[in-house]
C-alpha positions as CSV (number, residue, x, y, z in Angstrom):
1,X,-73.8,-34.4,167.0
2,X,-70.5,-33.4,168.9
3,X,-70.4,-33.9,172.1
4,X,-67.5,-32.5,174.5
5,X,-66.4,-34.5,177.5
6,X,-64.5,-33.3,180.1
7,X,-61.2,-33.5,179.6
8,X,-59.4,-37.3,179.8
9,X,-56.7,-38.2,182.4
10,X,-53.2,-39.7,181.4
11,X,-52.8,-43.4,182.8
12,X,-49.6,-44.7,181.5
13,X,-47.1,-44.4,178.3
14,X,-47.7,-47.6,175.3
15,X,-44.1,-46.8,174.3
16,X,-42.2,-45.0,176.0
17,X,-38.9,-45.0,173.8
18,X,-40.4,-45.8,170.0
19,X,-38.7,-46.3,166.7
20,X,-39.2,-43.5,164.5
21,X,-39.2,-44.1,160.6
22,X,-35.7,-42.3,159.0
23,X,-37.7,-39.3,157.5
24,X,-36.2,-40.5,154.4
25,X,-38.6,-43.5,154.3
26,X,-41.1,-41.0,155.3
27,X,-40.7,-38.7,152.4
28,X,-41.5,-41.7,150.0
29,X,-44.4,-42.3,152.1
30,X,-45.6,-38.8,151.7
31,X,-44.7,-39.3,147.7
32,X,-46.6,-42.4,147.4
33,X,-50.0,-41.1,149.9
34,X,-49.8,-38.2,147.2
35,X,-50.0,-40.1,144.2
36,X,-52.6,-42.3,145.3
37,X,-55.0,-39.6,146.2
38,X,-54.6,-40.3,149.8
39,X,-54.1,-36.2,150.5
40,X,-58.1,-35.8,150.8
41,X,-58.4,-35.2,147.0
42,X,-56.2,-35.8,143.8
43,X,-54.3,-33.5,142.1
44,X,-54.7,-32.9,138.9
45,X,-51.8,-31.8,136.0
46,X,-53.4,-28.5,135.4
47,X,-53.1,-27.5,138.5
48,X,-49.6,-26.1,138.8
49,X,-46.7,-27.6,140.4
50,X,-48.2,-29.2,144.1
51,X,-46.3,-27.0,146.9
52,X,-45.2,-28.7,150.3
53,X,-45.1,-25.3,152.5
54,X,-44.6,-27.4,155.7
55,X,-43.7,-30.4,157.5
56,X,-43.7,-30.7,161.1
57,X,-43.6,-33.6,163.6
58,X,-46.4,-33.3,165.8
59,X,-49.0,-35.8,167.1
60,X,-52.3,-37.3,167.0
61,X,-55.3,-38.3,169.3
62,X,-56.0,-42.0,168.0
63,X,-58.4,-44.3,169.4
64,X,-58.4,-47.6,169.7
65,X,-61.1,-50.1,167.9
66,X,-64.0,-51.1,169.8
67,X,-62.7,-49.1,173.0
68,X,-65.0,-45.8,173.3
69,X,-63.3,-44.7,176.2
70,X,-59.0,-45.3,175.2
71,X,-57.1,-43.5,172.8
72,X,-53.6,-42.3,172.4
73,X,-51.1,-39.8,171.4
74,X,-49.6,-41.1,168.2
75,X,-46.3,-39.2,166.6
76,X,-47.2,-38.1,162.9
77,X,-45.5,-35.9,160.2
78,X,-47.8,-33.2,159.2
79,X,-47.5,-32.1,155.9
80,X,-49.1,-28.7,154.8
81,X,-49.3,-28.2,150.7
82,X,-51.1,-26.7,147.9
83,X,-51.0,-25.7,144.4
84,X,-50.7,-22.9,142.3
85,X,-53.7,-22.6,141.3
86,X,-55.4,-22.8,144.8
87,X,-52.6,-20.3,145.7
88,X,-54.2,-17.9,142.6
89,X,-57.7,-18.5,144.5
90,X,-56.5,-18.2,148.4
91,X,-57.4,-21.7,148.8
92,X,-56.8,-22.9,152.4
93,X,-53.8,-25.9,151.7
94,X,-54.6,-29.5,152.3
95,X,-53.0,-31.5,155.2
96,X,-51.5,-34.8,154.9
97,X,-50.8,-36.6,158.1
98,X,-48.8,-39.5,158.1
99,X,-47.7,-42.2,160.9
100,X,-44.4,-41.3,162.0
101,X,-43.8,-45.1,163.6
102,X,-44.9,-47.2,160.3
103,X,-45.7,-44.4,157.2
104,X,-49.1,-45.2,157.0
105,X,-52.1,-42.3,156.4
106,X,-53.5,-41.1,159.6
107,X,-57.1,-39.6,158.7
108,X,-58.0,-36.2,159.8
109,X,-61.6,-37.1,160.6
């Protein structure tokens, strides 16, 4: 069951001044998440063509391992896309996040 908790307060800054990935590294991160299925679900040939509507840089809520009470704002690339087919059906699109600082998935869950 959720549970909301008051809001959290701000008490300091992990990096103030991080390295950003060159978004063209992060394209063949977005590529290669795709192709592995790491989009939620696989897409499959008949299909249609897969349709990248959107990619923003926005950021994340993480939390840290084993610390129920830290977490962070984490820079991510958000990627919105769909297919024809889902178009045909007014599918909502899937979102891909991925880790701005090292191209890795970032779960939406």
């Amino acid at each position: 069951m959720y549970k909301r908790q008051t809001p959290q307060e701000a008490t300091g800054v992990a990096n103030e001044n991080v390295q950003l990935l060159p978004f063209e590294e992060i394209q063949q991160h977005i590529r290669d998440l795709i192709n592995f299925g790491a989009a939620e679900r696989r897409y499959e040939n008949d299909e249609g063509d897969l349709l990248i509507s959107r990619v923003v840089l926005g950021a994340v809520v993480q939390r840290i391992p084993d610390q129920t009470e830290t977490a962070y704002l984490a820079p991510v690339w958000i990627v919105q896309m769909t297919t024809e087919k889902e178009i045909g059906y007014h599918a909502d699109p899937t979102i891909l996040m991925v880790n701005a600082i090292d191209g890795s998935f970032v779960s939406s869950i």
